[in-house]
N, C-alpha and C positions, 0 to 999 in steps of 0.2 A: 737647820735648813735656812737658807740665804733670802731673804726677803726684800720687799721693796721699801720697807722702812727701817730694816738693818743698817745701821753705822756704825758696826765695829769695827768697819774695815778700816772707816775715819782716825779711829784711836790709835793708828799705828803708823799715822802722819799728822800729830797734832802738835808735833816739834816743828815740825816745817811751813804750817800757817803763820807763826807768829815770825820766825823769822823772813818769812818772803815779804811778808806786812811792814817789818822795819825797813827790808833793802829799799821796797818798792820808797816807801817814804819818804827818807832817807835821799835818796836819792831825785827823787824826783823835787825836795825840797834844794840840793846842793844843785842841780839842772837850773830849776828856776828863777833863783835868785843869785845864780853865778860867782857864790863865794871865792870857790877855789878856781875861777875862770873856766875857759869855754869846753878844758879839757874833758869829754866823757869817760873817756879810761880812769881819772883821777877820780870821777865821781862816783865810777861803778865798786872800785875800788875800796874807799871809804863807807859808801853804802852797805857791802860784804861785810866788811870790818866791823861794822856796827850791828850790822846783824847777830855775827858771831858771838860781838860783846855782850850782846843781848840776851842771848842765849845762856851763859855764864850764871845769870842770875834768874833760880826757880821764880822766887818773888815775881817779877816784870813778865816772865811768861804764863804764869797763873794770872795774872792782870789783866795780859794782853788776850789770855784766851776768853777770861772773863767776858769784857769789851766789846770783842769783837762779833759776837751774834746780836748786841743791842745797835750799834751801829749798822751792820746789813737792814734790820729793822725797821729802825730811821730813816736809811736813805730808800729803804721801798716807801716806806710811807711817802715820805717828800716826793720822791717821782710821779708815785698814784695822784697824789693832791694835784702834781703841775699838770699831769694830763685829765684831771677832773677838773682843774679849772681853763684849760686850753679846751676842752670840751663843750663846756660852757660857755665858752667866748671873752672871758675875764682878759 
């Protein structure tokens, strides 16, 4: 029976976290700092690529799934903090 804190349905897209996590990066790192120039097709391109190559390796996506719940973690903490100290008046 299917519940509200069942996540198995999670386990059967846990290939696709880690790689959307490298495109978005990835990308958004080749965006911002306009290596490969202003082209976005070039960028998104690259970004995929690297996904893919990511994927390649169990190692890097056992790591990256590792990682990736301490970070969500982190950045709620930090958000909570900025608006307990915007709260405060800091």
């Amino acid at each position: 029976m299917a519940t509200v804190l069942d996540v198995s349905l999670l386990r059967s897209f846990d290939i696709i976290f880690p790689f959307l996590l490298v495109v978005a990066l990835v990308y958004a790192i080749l965006h911002k700092t306009k290596a490969l120039g202003e082209s976005p097709g070039l960028n998104w391109i690259i970004a995929i690529v690297a996904g893919f190559l990511i994927l390649l390796s169990d190692d890097l996506v056992k790591i990256i799934k590792f990682t990736i719940p301490w970070f969500v973690i982190a950045i709620i903490f930090f958000v909570l903090m900025l608006l307990i100290f915007q709260a405060m008046g800091v």
